[in-house]
C-alpha positions in Angstrom: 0.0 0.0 0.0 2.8 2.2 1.1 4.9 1.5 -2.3 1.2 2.1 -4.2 1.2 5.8 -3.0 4.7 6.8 -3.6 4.1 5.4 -6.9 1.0 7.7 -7.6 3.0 10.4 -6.1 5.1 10.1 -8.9 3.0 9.8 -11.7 1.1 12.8 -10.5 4.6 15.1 -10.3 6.0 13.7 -13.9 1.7 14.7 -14.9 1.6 17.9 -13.6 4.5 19.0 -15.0 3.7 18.0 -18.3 0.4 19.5 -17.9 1.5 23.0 -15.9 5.1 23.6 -17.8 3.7 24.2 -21.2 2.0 27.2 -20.0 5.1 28.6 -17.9 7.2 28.3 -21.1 4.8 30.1 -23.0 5.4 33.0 -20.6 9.0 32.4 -21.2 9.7 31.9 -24.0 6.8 33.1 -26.6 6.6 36.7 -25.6 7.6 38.3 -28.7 8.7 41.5 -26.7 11.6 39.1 -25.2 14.4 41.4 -25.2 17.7 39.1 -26.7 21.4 40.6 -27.5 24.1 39.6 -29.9 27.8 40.4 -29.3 30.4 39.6 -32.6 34.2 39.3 -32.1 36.4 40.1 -35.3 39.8 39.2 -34.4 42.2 39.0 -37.2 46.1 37.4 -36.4 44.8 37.3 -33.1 44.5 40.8 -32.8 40.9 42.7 -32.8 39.9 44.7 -35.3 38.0 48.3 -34.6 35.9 50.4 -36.8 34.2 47.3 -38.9 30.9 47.7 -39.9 28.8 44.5 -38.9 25.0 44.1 -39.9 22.3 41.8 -38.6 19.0 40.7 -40.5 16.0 38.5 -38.7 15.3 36.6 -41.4 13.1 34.1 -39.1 10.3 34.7 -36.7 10.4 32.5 -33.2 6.5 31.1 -31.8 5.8 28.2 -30.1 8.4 26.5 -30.3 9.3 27.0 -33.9 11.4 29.0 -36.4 9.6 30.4 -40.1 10.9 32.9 -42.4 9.5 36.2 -42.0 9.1 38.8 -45.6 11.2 39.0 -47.8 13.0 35.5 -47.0 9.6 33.4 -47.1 9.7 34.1 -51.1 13.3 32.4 -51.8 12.8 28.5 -51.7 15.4 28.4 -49.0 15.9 25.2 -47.3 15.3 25.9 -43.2 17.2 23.6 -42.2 19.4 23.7 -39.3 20.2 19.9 -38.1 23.9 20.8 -37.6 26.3 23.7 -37.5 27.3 22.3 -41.2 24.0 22.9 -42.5 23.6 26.2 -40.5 26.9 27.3 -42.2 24.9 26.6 -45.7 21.8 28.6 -44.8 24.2 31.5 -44.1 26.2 31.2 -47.2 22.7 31.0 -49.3 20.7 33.9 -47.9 23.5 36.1 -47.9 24.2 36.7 -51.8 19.9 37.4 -52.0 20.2 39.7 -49.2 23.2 41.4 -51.5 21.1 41.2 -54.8 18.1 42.1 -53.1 19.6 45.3 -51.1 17.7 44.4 -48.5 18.0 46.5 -45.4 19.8 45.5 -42.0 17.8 45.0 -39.1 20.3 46.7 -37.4 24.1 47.9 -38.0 26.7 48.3 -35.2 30.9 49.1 -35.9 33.2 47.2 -33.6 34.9 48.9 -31.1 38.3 48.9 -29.6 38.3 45.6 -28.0 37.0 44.2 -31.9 33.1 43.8 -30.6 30.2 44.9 -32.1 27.2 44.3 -30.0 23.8 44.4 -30.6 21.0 45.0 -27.6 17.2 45.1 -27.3 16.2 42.4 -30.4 13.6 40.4 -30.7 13.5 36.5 -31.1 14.4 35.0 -34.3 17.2 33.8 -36.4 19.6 36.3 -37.7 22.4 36.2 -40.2 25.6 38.1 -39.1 27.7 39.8 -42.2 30.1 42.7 -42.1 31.7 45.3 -44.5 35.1 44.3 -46.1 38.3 45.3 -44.7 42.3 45.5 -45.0 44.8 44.9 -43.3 49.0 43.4 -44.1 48.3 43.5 -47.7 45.2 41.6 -47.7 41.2 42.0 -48.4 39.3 40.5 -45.4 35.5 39.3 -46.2 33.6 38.3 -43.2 31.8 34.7 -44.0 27.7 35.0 -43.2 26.6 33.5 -39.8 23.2 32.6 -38.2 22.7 32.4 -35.3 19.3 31.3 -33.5 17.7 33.4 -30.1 16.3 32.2 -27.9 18.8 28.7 -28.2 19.4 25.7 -25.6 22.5 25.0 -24.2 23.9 22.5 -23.2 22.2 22.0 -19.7 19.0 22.0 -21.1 18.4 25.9 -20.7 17.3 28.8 -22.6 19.6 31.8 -23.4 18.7 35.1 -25.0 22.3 35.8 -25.8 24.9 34.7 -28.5 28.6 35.5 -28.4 29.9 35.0 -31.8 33.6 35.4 -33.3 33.2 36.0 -37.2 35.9 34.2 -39.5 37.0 35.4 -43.0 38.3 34.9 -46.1 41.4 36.5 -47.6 42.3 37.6 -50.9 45.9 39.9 -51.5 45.5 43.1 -52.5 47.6 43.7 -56.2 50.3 45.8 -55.7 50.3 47.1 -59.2 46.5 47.9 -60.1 47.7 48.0 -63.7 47.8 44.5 -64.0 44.8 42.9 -62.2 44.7 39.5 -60.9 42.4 37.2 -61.8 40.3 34.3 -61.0 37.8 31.4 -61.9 34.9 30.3 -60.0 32.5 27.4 -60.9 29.1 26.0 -59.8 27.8 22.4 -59.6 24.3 21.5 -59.6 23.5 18.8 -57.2 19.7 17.1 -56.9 18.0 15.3 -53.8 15.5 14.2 -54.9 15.8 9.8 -55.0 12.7 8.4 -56.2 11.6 11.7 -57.8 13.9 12.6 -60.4 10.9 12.9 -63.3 10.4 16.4 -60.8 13.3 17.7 -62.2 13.3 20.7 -64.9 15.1 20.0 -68.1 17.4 23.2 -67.0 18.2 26.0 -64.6 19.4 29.2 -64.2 22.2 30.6 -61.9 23.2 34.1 -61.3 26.9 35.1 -60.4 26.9 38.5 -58.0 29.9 40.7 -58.6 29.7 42.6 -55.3 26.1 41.8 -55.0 25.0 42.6 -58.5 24.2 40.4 -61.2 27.3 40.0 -63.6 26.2 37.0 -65.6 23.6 34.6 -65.7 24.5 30.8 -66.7 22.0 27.9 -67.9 22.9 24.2 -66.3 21.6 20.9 -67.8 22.1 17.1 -68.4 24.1 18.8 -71.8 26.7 20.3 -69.6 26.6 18.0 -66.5 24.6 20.5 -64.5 27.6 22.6 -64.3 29.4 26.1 -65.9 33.1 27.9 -65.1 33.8 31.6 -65.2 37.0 32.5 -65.9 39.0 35.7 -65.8 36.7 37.3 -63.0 38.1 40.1 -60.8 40.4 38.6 -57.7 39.4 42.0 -55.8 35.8 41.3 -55.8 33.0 39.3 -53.8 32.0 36.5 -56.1 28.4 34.9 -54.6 25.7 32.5 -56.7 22.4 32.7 -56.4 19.4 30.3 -57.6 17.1 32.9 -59.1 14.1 30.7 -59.4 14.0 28.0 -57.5 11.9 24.8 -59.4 8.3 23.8 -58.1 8.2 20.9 -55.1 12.1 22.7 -54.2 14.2 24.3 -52.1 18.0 25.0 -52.3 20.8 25.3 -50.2 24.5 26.6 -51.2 27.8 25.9 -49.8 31.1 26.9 -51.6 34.0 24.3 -51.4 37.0 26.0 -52.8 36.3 27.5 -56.2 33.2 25.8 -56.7 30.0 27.2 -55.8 27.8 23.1 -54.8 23.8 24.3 -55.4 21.7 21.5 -54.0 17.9 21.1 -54.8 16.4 19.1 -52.6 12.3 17.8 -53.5 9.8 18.4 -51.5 7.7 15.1 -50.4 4.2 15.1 -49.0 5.7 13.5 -45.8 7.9 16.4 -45.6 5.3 18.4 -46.0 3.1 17.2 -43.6 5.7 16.0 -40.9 8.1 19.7 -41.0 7.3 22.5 -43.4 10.5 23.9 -44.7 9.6 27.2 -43.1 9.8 26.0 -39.4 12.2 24.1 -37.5 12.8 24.0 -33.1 15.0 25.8 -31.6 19.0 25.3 -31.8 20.9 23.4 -29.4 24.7 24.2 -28.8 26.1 20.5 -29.9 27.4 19.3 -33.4 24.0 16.9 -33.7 21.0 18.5 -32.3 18.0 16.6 -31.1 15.5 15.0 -33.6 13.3 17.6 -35.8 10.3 19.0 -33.9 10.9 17.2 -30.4 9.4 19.3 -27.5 11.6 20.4 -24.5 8.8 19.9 -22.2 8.0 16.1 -22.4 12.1 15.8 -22.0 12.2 18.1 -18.6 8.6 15.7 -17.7 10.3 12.0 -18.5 13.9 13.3 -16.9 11.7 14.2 -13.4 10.4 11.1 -13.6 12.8 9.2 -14.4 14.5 10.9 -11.0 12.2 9.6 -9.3 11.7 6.3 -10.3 15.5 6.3 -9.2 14.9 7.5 -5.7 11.8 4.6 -5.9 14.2 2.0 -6.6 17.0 3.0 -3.8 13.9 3.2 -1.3 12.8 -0.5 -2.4 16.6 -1.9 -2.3 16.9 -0.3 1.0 13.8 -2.1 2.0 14.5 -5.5 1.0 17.8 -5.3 2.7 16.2 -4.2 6.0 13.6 -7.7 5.5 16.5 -9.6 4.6 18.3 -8.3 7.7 15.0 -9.1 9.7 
């Protein structure tokens, strides 16, 4: 009888908090007014670099528990996806060059001080993607590479943090000392598909743009004909050379990552399961680990099962105590 009421006890505690905590983490966590703060390092050579323009853009709303683009972004065909800190890297590098194209306008723009830190106060929840003016310094061209970064996020203990501390990295490129004859450069791009079981989805061809500083410099057709890929050769080394997926085909989204010289455009299909299970505008909040937890699962039910699991512990130390004091009997 005794073991019969600690045993309700329990199941009560593990029920009432997976009855009462969703409400107290709507209070949290889904107030849009939620006041959040960004602070970005650039440190080149291990020395921090003043006066650099950096600029944020919410691309992504946060609500009940979910991520989804917010206007202009919900028009691209980006993929949301944000599994890893790989794929997070590619949802950076393929908002950015539209954001460029687009001129759309910075949520908000702060210059790094002395101490190299930029730091943004007083932003509501969302996603936001972190780029920067170029810069120079020793002879070279510094270009800050795009980063998102999620807010509210978990960490590592299980709880929620309205702040992200962020250290940009870059790429390089030297600066020509003799202007009069330029250096140049090639880039390519690679069309990639995912789309298994679905490949009669697939348009006969499409389009890429390459962005000279943002704007459209040439526009390049891909097909089976040419392997789903194009070069460009003799392009300025001193500017920012981006791709961009101008229209994205029915039933798809796309990602971009740039491995070397090669711009790698995946298209991956859209299935009804997809569709039905995670729309490619929402995802759950970001976890601070290299494999975050499986899409869509709720951080309630997880606090809920690890209380009871506590004490169904404690239960089982009370029984084994028990027994030995029979056995001692």
């Amino acid at each position: 009888m005794h073991i019969q009421k600690i045993l309700n006890s329990i199941i009560s505690i593990a029920l009432g908090i997976s009855i009462l905590s969703p409400a107290v983490f709507a209070v949290d966590v889904q107030e849009s007014n939620h006041m959040c703060d960004i602070s970005v390092l650039d440190m080149i050579d291990d020395q921090p670099i003043p006066d650099v323009e950096f600029q944020i853009y919410r691309v992504a709303d946060y609500h009940d528990g979910v991520f989804s683009w917010v206007p202009p972004y919900d028009e691209y065909s980006v993929t949301l996806d944000m599994d890893d800190k790989t794929t997070m890297s590619n949802l950076a590098e393929t908002l950015y060059p539209y954001i460029r194209r687009d001129n759309i306008q910075a949520t908000a723009t702060k210059k790094t001080g002395e101490d190299g830190t930029a730091r943004f106060t007083s932003l509501q929840t969302g996603i936001y993607l972190i780029t920067s003016t170029s810069h120079s310094k020793g002879g070279y061209r510094y270009q800050t590479i795009p980063v998102i970064v999620l807010l509210p996020h978990l960490l590592a203990d299980q709880t929620l943090s309205y702040s992200v501390d962020t250290e940009v990295k870059h790429t390089a490129a030297i600066i020509p000392s003799d202007s009069s004859t330029p250096t140049t450069i090639s880039r390519h791009a690679l069309k990639i598909w995912d789309d298994d079981d679905y490949e009669e989805a697939r348009p006969s061809a499409i389009s890429v743009q390459l962005l000279k500083d943002g704007v459209i410099y040439d526009t390049a057709t891909l097909s089976e004909h040419n392997g789903w890929r194009t070069t460009w050769s003799r392009l300025d080394a001193s500017a920012e050379w981006t791709v961009i997926e101008p229209n994205v085909p029915d039933n798809y989204t796309v990602s971009m990552r740039q491995e070397g010289v090669t711009f790698v455009i995946t298209n991956s299909y859209l299935t009804e399961l997809d569709d039905e299970e995670v729309p490619t505008s929402e995802k759950p909040i970001d976890i601070e680990d290299d494999k975050l937890p499986q899409t869509g699962q709720p951080i309630v039910p997880i606090i809920s099962l690890a209380v009871a699991g506590t004490a169904f512990a404690v239960l089982g130390v009370y029984l084994r105590r028990k027994d030995g004091a029979n056995i001692d009997e």
